[in-house]
C-alpha positions as CSV (number, residue, x, y, z in Angstrom):
1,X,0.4,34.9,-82.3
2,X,3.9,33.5,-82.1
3,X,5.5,31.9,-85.4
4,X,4.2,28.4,-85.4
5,X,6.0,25.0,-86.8
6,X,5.9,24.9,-89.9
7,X,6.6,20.7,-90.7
8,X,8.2,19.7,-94.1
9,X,6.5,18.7,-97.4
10,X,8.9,16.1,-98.1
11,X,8.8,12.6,-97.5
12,X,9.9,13.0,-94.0
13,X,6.9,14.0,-92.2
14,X,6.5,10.7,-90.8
15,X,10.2,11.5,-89.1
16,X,10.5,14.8,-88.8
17,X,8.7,17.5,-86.1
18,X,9.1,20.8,-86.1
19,X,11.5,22.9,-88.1
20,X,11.1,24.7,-91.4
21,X,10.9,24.1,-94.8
22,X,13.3,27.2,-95.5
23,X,15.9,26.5,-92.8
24,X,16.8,23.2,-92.8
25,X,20.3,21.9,-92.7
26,X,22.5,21.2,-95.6
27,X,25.4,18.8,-94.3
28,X,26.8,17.0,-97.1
29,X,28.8,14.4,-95.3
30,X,28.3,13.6,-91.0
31,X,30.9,15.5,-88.9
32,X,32.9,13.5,-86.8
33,X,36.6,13.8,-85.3
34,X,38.9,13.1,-87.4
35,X,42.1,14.0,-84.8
36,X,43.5,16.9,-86.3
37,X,42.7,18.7,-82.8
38,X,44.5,16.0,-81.1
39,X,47.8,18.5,-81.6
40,X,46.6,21.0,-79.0
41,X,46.6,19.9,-75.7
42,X,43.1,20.4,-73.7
43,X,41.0,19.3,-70.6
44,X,37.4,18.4,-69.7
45,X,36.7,20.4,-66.8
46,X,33.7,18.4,-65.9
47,X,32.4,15.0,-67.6
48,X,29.1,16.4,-68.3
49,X,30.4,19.6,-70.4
50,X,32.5,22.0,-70.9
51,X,37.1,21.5,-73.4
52,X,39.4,23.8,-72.9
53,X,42.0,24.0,-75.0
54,X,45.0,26.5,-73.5
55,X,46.9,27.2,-76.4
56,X,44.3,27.1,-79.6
57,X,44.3,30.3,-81.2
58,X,41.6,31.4,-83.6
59,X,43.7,33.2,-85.9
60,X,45.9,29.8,-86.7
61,X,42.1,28.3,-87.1
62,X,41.1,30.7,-89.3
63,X,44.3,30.0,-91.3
64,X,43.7,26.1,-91.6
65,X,41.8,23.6,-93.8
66,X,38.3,23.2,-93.3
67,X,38.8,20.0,-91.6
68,X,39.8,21.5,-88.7
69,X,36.8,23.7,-88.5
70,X,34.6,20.4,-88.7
71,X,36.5,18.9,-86.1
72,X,35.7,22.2,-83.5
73,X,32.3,22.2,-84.9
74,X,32.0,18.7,-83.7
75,X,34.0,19.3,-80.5
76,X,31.7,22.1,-79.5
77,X,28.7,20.3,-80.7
78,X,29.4,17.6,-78.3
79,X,31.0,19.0,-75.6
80,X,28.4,22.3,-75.6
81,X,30.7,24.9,-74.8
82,X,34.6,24.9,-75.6
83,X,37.0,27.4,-73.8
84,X,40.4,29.5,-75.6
85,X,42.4,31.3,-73.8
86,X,44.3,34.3,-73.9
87,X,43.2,35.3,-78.1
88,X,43.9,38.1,-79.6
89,X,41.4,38.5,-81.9
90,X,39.2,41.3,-83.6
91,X,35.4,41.2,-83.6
92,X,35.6,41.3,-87.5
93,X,37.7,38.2,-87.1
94,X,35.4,36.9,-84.5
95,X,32.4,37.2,-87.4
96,X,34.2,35.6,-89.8
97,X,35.2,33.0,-87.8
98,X,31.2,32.6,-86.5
99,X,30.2,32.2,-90.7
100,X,32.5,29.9,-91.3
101,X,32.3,27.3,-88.6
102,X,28.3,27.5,-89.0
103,X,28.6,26.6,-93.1
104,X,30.9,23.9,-92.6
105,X,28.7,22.6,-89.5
106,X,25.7,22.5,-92.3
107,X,24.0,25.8,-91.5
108,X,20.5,26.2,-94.1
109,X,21.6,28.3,-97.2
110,X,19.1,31.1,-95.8
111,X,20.7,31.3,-92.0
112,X,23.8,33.8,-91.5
113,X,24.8,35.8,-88.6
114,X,22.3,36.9,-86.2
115,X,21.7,40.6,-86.2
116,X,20.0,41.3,-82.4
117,X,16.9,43.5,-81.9
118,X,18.4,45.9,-79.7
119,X,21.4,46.4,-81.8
120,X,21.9,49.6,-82.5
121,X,22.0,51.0,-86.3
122,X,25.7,52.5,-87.2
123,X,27.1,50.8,-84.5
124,X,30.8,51.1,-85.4
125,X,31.3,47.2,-84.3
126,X,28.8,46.6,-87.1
127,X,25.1,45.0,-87.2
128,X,26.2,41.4,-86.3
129,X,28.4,42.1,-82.8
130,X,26.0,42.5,-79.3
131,X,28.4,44.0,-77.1
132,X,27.6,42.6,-73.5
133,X,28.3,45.4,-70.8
134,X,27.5,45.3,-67.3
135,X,27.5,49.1,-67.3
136,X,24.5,49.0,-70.2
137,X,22.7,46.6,-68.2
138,X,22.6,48.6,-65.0
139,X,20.7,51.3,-67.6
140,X,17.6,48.5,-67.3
141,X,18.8,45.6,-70.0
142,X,18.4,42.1,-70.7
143,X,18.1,39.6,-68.3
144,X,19.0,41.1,-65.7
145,X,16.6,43.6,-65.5
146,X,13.7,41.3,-65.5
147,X,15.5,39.5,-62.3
148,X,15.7,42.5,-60.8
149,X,12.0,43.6,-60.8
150,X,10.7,39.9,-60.0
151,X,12.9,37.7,-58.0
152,X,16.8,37.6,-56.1
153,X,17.5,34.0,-57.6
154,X,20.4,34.0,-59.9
155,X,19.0,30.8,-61.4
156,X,16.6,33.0,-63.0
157,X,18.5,34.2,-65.2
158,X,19.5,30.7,-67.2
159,X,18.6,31.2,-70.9
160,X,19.8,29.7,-74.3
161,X,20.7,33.0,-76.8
162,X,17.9,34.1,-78.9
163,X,15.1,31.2,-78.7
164,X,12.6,33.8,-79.1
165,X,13.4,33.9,-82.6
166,X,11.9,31.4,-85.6
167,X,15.7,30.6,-86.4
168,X,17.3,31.0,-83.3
169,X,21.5,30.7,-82.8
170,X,23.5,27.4,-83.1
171,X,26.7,28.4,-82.6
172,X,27.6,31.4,-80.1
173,X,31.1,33.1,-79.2
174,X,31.9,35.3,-76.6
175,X,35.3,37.4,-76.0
176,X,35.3,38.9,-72.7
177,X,38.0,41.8,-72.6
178,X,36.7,43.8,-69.5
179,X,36.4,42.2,-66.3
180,X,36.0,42.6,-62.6
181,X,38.8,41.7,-60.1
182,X,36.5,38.8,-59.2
183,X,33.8,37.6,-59.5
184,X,31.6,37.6,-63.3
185,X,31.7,33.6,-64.1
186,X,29.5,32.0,-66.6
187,X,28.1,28.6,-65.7
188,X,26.7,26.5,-68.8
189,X,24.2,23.6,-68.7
190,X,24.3,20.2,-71.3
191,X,20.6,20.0,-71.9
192,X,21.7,16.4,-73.6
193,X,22.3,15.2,-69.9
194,X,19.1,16.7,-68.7
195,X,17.5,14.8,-71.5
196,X,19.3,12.0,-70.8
197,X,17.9,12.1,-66.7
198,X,14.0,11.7,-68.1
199,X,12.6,8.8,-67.9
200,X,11.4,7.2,-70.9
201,X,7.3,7.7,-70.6
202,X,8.6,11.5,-69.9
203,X,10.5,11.9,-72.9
204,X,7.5,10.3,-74.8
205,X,5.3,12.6,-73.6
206,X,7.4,15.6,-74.1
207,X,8.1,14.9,-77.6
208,X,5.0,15.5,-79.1
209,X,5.1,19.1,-77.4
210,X,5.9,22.6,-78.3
211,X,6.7,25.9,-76.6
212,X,6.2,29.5,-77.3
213,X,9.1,32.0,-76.6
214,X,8.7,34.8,-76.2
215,X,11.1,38.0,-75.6
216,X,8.4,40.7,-75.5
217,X,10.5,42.7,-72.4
218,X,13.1,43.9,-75.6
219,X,9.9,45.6,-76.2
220,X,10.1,47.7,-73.2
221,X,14.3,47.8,-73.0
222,X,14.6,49.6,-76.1
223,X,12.1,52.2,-74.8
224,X,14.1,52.1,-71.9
225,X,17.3,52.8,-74.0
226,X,16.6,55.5,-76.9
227,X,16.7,52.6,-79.1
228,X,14.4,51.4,-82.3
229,X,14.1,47.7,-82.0
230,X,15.6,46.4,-85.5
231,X,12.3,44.8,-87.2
232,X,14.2,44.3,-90.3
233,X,15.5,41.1,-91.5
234,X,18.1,39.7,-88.3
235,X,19.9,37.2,-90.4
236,X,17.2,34.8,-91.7
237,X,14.2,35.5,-93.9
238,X,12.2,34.3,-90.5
239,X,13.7,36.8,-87.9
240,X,11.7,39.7,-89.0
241,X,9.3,42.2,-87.4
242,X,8.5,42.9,-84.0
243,X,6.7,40.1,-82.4
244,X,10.1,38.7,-80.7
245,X,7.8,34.8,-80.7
246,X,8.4,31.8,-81.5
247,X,6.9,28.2,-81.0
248,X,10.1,25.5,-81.0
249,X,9.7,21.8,-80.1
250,X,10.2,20.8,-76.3
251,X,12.7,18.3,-77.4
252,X,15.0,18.9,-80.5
253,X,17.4,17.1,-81.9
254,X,21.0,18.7,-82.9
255,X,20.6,19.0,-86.4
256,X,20.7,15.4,-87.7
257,X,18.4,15.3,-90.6
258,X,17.2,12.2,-93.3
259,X,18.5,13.5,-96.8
260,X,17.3,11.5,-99.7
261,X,20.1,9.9,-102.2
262,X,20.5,7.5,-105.0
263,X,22.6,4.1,-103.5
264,X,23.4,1.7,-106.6
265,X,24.0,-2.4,-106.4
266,X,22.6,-4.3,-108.7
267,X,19.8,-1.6,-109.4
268,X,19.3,1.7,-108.4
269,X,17.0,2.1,-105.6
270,X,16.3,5.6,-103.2
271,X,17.5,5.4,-99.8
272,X,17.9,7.4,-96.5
273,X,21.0,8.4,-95.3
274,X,21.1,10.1,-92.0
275,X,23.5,13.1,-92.2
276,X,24.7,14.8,-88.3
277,X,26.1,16.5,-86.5
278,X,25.6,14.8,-82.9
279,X,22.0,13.7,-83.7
280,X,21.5,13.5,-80.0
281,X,18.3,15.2,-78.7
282,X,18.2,17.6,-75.9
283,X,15.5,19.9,-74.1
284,X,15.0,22.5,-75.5
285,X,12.8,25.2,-72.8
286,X,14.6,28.0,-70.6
287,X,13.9,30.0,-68.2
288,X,14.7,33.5,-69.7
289,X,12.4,32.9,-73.0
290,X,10.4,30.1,-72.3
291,X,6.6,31.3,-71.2
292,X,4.6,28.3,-72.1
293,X,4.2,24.6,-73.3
294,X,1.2,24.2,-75.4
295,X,-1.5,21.8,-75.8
296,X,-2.1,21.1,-72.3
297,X,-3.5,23.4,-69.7
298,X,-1.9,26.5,-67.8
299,X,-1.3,24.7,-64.6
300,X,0.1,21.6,-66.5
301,X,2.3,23.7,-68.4
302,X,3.5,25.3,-65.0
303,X,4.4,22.2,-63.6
304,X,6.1,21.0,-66.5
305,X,8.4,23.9,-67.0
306,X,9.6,24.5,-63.4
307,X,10.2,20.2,-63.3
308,X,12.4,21.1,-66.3
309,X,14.1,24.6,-65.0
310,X,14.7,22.8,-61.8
311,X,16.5,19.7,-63.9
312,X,18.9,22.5,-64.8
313,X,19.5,24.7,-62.3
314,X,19.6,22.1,-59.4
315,X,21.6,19.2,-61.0
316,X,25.3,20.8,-60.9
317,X,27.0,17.5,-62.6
318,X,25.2,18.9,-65.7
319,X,27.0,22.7,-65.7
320,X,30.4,23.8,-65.9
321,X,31.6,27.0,-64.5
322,X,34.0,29.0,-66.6
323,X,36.2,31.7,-64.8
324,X,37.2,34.4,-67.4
325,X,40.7,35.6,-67.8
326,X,41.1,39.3,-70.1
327,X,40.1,38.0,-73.8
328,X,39.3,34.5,-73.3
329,X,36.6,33.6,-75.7
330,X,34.0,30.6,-75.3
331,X,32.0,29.2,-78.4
332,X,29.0,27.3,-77.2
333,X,26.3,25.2,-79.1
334,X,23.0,27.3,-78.1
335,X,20.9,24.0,-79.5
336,X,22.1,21.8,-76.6
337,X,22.8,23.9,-73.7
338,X,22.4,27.1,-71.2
339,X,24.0,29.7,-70.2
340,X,24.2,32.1,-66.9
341,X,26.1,34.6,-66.4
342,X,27.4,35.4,-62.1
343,X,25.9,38.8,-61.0
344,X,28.3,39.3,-58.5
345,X,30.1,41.9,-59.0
346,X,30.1,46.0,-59.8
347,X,33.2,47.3,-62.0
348,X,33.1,47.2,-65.3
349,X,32.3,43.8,-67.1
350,X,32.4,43.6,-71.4
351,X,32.9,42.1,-74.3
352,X,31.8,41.4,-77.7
353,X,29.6,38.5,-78.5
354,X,28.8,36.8,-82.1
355,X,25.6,34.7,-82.7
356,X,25.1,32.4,-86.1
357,X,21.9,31.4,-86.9
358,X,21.1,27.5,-87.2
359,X,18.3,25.4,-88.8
360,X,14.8,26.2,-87.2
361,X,14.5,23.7,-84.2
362,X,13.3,20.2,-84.9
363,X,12.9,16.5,-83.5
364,X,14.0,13.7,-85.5
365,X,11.8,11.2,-84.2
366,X,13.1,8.0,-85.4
367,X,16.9,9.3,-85.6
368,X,17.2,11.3,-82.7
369,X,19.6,9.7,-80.0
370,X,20.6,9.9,-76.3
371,X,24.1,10.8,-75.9
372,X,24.5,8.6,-73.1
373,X,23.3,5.8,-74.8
374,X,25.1,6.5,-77.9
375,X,28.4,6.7,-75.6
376,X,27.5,4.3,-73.9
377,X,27.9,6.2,-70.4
């Protein structure tokens, strides 16, 4: 059986469903924007999703205070995916930029970077760098081999990274330095506007669900490939073994969670503060790891799922569509949105791509918000 939720012990069951007593979040203070991004110059591409700032580099990031990491954390948090151009970067630079935006963004004390199971041991990019290659993938990987062998819709292949996991990623990055003449796009969905589009006895109803995840087909890939799967420890004390399951909330909420402190006035009294990132919910099911709702019946769970697929894949107001330039990098919050890469094309398509791991998925029942109502969109 698939890892189940495990709820807290603390006095915020009432509040809190889902998650992990292990891997919750540790923000000391509420990100927010401060500004200090307001130097580079940047664009929305769409009003759903999607910053792109031209001329951001990650190595003057790396350089700079950690304010300005909390600001991108933010940015990318509420934007879901932010787009750099042109950055010359190495994938050891790439992981230490990965650690450090997670810890500031309020990562659990046990989460680090994600270490895939089909990474292969001694691989001279090191454990924590998944090197996305068209040319592997034609060998019978990922994805796109299971859309081969069972459907010609694209769509299919929408996923959020590594949800079959207990901990799964918050934070992704992904350098592309190979690419075709044409063709190769990656679309991303805000699963805060899809949330946003139920109605309210739907997201009711939702909420008191879970799903199991599951990623079993790694199973057979790294047959396919010559490869052990990695059962050892993939950057949480969670992600362990080889059962490649995981039961997550159907709605989650982007790491906002009730921390307990002393307030003093005229007598010192205990008090909630709620500490966030966005605190917005989103749904939290895709179609490339997703296999089943729980708690209600096959058929019902059939339904519900392809409702929710289509609520992604047919609602184009809620994606953005990124065309990749050699070494453009995206960094995408994996809590609040999908990703699907374009299939269209045969030469060679790389790069190197860096997951951190998050808190273990959660709803915050009373705090969790709608970003539209929030913003008042």
């Amino acid at each position: 059986m698939p890892s189940a939720i495990t709820s807290t012990s603390s006095q915020t069951d009432a509040t809190i469903f889902g998650g992990h007593d292990i891997a919750r979040p540790q923000l000391t203070k509420p990100l927010s924007d401060s500004g200090s991004l307001q130097q580079y110059s940047h664009n929305d591409p769409t009003p759903a999703i999607g910053r792109e700032f031209p001329t951001l580099k990650i190595r003057d990031v790396l350089k700079a205070d950690d304010q300005l990491f909390r600001d991108l954390a933010y940015t990318i948090s509420s934007r879901g995916v932010v787009f750099l151009r042109n950055q010359d970067v190495t994938p050891n630079e790439l992981k230490d930029f990965m650690l450090r935006l997670t810890t500031l963004a309020g990562c659990p004390s046990t989460s680090s970077l994600h270490v895939h199971p089909l990474t292969e041991e001694g691989s001279e990019l090191g454990d924590q760098i998944s090197v996305i290659s068209s040319e592997k993938q034609k060998k019978g990987g990922g994805l796109t081999h299971q859309l081969s062998d069972v459907s010609r819709y694209a769509s299919n292949a929408w996923h959020s990274d590594i949800t079959f996991e207990p901990v799964p990623s918050d934070y992704a990055m992904l350098k592309i330095h190979t690419l075709p003449v044409t063709g190769g796009d990656t679309l991303w969905a805000s699963g805060y506007e899809v949330y946003d589009r139920l109605s309210e006895p739907m997201r009711e109803m939702l909420k008191n669900l879970t799903a199991t995840h599951d990623a079993k087909f790694f199973l057979d890939e790294a047959r396919n490939l010559g490869n052990p799967l990695r059962e050892c420890e993939r950057g949480s004390p969670l992600n362990k073994g080889a059962e490649l399951a995981a039961v997550h909330p159907v709605i989650r909420t982007n790491r906002e969670f009730p921390h307990l402190c002393l307030c003093t006035s005229l007598r010192v009294k205990l008090t909630f503060m709620v500490i966030a990132v966005t605190g917005w919910n989103s749904v939290y099911v895709n179609k490339g790891f997703t296999k089943r709702i729980n708690g209600v019946t096959k058929d019902e769970s059939d339904i519900l799922l392809k409702y929710l697929f289509n609520m992604v894949t047919q609602n184009h107001d809620a994606q953005v569509r990124f065309r990749w330039s050699k070494n453009d990098v995206a960094i995408w919050d994996n809590r609040s949105t999908w990703h699907c890469a374009t299939y269209d094309y045969n030469d060679p398509r790389a790069g190197d791509r860096v997951c951190s791991l998050g808190e273990a998925p959660y709803l915050d029942v009373q705090g969790g918000k709608s970003r539209r109502e929030e913003l008042g969109l």
